[in-house]
PLY file of the C-alpha trace (Angstrom):
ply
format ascii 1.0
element vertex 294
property float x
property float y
property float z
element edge 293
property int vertex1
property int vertex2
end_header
-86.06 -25.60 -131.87
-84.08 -25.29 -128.53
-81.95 -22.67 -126.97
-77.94 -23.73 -126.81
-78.80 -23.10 -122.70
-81.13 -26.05 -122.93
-78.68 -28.27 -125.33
-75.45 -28.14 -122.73
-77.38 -28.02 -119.61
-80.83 -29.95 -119.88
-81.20 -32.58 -122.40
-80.24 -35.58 -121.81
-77.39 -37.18 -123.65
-78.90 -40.01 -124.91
-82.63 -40.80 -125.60
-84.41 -43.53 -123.10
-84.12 -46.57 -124.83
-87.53 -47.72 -126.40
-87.64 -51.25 -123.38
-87.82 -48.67 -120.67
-90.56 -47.06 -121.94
-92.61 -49.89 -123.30
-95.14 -51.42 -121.76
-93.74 -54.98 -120.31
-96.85 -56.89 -120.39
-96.64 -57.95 -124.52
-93.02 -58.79 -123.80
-92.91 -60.99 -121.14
-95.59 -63.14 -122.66
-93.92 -63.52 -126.20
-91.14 -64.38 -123.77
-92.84 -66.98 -121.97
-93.84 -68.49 -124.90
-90.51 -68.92 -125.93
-89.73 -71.09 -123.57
-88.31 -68.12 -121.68
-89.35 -68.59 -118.05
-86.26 -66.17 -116.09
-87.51 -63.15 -116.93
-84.81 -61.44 -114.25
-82.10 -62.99 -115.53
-83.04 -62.53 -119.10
-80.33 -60.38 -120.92
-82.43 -57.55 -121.78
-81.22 -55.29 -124.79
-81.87 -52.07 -122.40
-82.90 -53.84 -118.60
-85.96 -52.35 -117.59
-86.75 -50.79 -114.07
-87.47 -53.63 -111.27
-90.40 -51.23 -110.45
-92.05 -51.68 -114.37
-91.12 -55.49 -114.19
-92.85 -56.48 -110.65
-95.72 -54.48 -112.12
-95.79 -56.78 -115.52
-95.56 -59.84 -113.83
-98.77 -58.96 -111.38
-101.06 -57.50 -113.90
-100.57 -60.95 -115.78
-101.02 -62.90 -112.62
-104.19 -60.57 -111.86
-104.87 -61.44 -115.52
-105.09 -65.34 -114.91
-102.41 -65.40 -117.56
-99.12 -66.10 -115.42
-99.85 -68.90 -112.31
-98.45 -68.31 -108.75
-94.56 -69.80 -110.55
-95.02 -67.15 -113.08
-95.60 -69.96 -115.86
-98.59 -69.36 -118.47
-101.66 -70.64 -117.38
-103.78 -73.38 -119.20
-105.34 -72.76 -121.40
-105.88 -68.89 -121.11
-102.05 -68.13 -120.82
-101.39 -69.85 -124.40
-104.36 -68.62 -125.81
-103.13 -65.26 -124.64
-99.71 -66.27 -126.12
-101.58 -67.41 -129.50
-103.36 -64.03 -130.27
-101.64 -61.38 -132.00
-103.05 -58.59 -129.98
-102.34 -56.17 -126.33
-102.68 -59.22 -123.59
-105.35 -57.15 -122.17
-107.48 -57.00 -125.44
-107.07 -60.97 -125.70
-107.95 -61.18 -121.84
-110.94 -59.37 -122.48
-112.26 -61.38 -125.59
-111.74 -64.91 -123.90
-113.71 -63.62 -121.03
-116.55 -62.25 -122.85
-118.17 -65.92 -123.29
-118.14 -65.78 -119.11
-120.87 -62.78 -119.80
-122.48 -64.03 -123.14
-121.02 -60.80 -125.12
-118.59 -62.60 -127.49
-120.10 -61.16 -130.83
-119.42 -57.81 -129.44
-116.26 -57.61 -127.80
-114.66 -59.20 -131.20
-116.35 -56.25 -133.04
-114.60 -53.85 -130.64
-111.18 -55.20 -130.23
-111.04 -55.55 -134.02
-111.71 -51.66 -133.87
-109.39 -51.30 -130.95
-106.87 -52.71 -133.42
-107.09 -49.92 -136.18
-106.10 -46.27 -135.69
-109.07 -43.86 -135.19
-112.00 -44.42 -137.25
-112.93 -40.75 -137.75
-111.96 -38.38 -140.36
-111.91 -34.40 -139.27
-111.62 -32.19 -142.01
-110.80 -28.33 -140.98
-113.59 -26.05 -141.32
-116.30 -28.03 -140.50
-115.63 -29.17 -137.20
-120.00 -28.34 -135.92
-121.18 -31.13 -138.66
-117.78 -33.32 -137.25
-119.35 -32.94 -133.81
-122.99 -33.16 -135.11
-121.57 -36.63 -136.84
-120.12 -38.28 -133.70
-123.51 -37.37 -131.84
-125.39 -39.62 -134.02
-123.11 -42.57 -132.67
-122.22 -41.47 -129.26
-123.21 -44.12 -126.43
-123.54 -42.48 -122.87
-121.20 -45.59 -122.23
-118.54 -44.65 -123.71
-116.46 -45.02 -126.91
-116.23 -48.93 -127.34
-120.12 -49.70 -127.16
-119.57 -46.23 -129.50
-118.16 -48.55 -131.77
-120.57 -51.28 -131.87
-123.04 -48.59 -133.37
-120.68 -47.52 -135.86
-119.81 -50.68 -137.15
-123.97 -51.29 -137.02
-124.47 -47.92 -139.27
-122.14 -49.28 -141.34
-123.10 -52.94 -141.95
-127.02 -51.39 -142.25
-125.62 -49.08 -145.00
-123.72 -51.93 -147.20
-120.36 -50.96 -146.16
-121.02 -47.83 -148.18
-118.08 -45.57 -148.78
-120.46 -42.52 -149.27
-122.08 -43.64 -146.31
-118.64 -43.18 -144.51
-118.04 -39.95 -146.01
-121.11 -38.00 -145.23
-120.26 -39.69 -141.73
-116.70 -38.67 -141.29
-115.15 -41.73 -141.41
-112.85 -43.73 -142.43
-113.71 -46.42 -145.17
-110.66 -47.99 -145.15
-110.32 -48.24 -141.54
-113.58 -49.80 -140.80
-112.85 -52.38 -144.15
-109.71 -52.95 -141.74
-111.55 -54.03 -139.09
-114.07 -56.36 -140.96
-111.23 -58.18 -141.86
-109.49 -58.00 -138.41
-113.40 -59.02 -136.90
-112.92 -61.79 -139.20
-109.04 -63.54 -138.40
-110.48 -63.49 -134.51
-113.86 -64.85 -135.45
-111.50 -68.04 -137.23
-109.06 -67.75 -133.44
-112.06 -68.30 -131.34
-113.39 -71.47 -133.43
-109.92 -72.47 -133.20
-110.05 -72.10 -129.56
-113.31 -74.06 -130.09
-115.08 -71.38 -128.12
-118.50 -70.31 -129.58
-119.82 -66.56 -130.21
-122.76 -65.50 -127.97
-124.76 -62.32 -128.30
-125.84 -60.24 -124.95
-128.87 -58.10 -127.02
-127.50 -54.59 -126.08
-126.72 -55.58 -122.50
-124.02 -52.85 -121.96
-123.44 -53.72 -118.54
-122.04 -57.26 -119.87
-120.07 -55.68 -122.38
-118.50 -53.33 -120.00
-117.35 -56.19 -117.53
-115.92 -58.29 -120.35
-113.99 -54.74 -121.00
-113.21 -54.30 -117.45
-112.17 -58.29 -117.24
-108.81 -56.98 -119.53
-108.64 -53.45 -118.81
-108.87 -53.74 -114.75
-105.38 -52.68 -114.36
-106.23 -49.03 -116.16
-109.39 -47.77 -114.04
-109.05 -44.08 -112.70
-111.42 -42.13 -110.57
-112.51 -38.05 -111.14
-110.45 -35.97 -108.88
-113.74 -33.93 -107.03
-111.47 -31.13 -106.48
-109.38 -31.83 -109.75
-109.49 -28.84 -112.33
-110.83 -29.42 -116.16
-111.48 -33.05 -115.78
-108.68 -34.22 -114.01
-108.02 -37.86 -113.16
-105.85 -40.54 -111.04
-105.35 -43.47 -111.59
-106.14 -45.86 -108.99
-102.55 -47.93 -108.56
-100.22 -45.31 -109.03
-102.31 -41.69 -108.78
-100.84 -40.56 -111.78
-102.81 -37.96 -113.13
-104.97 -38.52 -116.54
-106.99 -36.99 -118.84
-109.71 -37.88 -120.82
-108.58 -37.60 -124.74
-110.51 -34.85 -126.46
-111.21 -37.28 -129.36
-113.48 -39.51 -126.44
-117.64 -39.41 -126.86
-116.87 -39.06 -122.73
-114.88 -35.80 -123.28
-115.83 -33.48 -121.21
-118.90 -35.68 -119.65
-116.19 -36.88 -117.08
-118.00 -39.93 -115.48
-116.40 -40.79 -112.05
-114.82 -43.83 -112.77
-113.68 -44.50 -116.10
-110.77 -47.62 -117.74
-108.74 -46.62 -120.82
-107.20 -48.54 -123.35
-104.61 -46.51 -123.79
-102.62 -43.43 -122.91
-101.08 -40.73 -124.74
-98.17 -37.92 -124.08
-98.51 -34.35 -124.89
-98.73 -31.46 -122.91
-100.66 -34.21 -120.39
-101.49 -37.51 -119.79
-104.69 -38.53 -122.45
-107.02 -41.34 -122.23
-107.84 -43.23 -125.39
-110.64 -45.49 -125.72
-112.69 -44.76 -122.58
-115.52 -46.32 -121.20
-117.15 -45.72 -117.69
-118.04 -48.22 -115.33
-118.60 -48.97 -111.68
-116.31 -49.10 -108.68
-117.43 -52.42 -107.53
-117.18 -54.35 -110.77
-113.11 -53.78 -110.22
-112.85 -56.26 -107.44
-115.35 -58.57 -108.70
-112.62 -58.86 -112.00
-109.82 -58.56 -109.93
-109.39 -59.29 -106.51
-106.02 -60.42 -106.29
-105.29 -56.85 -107.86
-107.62 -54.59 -105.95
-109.20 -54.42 -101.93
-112.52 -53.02 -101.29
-111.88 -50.03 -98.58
-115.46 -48.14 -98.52
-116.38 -46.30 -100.59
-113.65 -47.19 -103.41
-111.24 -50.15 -104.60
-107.41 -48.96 -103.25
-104.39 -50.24 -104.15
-102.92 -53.26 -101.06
0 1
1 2
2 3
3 4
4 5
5 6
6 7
7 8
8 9
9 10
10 11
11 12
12 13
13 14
14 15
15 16
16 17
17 18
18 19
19 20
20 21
21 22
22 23
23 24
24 25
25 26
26 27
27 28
28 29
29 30
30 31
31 32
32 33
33 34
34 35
35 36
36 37
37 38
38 39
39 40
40 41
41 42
42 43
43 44
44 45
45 46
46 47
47 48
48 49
49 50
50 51
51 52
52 53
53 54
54 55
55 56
56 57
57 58
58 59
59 60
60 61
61 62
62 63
63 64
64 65
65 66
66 67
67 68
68 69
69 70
70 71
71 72
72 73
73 74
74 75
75 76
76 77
77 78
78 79
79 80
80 81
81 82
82 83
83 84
84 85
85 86
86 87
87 88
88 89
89 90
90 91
91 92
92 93
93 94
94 95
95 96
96 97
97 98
98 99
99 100
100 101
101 102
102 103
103 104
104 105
105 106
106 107
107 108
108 109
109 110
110 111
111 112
112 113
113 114
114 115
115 116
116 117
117 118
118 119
119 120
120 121
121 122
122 123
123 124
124 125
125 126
126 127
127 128
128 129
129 130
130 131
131 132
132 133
133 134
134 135
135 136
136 137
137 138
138 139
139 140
140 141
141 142
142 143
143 144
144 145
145 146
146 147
147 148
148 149
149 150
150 151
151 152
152 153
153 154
154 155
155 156
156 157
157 158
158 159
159 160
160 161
161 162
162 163
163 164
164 165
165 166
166 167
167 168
168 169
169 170
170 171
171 172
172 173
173 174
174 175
175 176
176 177
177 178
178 179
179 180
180 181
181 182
182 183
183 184
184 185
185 186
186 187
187 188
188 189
189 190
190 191
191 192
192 193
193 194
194 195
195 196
196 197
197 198
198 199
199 200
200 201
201 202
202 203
203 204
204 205
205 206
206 207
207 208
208 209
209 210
210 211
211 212
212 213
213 214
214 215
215 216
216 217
217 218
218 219
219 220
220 221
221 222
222 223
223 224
224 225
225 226
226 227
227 228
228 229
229 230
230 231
231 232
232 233
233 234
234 235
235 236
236 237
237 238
238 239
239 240
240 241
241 242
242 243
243 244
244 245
245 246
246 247
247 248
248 249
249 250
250 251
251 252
252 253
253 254
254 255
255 256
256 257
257 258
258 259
259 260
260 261
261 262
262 263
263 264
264 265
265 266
266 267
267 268
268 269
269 270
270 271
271 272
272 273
273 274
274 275
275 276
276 277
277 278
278 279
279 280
280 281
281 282
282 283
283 284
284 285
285 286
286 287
287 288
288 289
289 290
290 291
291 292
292 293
């Protein structure tokens, strides 16, 4: 509901088309694998800002997946191009051979690739809470995931199991079979799966390796867990629905963000300042003590 006030003098007569308020990255590489290589003078349905296109173009370059003439890169650029998923998520699952963490970073893209895996139910949000607790990792939610998809393998894929664990049977079936179609990309790719043995710290660079681009710092004089991110200071939030919810490591990347009333986090995991320019150097500059944007 809205006031006739706010209909004549505040909203806007037309809605922003969906192009200016997608993220570029997915479409310039479908793009450039078309064949597609002037992206500027491309006849956009709805043109985008020059602001979220120059921003695009360097997080693939920072990426590896766009070269110096903006061309995909060989062979990670067409790999990229290959893989039905966010460029970042592919990014991060060719890299994870580079830290010997293959087997797990397929496990959690395939759950980055469903919605959320839990199931609240009203009135019984204490044995919700109590359930999460039993998978929580102080890491974060994606090595979170690794031990639900380990409860749930140990159990038989058990659909009671899932229920007395609030989640979602159908989801994690969903991402068996999504673990599954990249398990058959990779051997495609003729790259091989290697194990790390619960080295987090690997796992967390091969996330970092695609997610660079989304890394925000606590605000020390920020109120109820506020954020910035580190390119553009926009201020974030981490999603109540996170394991790190309210546990507001300093320095955290997100998979994604969400609009309400703020700016959410989804899919956070925290990490170290310094492993930022070791992913991406061409995309962050060391100033002591943190990474800042050129």
């Amino acid at each position: 509901l809205y006031t006739e006030e706010y209909y004549l003098n505040e909203m806007q007569s037309d809605g922003i088309p969906e192009m200016q308020r997608s993220n570029l990255v997915s479409c310039i590489i479908q793009l450039k694998a078309l064949g597609i290589d002037n992206i500027l003078g491309f006849d956009w349905p709805a043109s985008p800002s020059p602001e979220a296109m120059i921003r695009a173009l360097e997080i693939l370059f920072s990426l590896g997946i766009l070269d110096e003439d903006a061309k995909l890169t060989v062979p990670i650029g067409f790999q990229v191009a290959e893989m039905p998923l966010d460029p970042m998520i592919s990014k991060m699952i060719l890299s994870a051979n580079d830290f010997g963490c293959s087997d797990e970073i397929l496990t959690i893209a395939a759950f980055l690739s469903v919605q959320s895996v839990w199931v609240s139910m009203r009135g019984v949000k204490k044995e919700f809470d109590e359930a999460k607790l039993r998978f929580a990792a102080a890491e974060g939610d994606h090595v979170t995931f690794l031990n639900i998809y380990k409860g749930f393998h140990q159990s038989g894929k058990s659909s009671q199991w899932c229920y007395k664990n609030f989640l979602n049977h159908q989801a994690l079936k969903k991402v068996i079979e999504i673990r599954a179609q990249l398990v058959r990309v990779m051997k495609r790719f003729g790259i091989q799966l290697k194990s790390c043995d619960r080295d987090m710290q690997a796992v967390r660079k091969a996330i970092i390796a695609g997610s660079f681009a989304n890394s925000c710092h606590l605000e020390e004089y920020g109120q109820n867990g506020m954020y910035k991110t580190i390119r553009t200071s926009q201020e974030v939030y981490i999603h109540p629905s996170s394991v790190l919810f309210r546990v507001n490591p300093k320095w955290v990347v997100y998979q994604s963000l969400v609009s309400t009333d703020k700016h959410y986090m989804r899919n956070v995991i925290a990490i170290e300042p310094s492993w930022l320019t070791e992913a991406a150097p061409h995309f962050y500059q060391f100033r002591t003590p943190n990474p800042a944007p050129h």
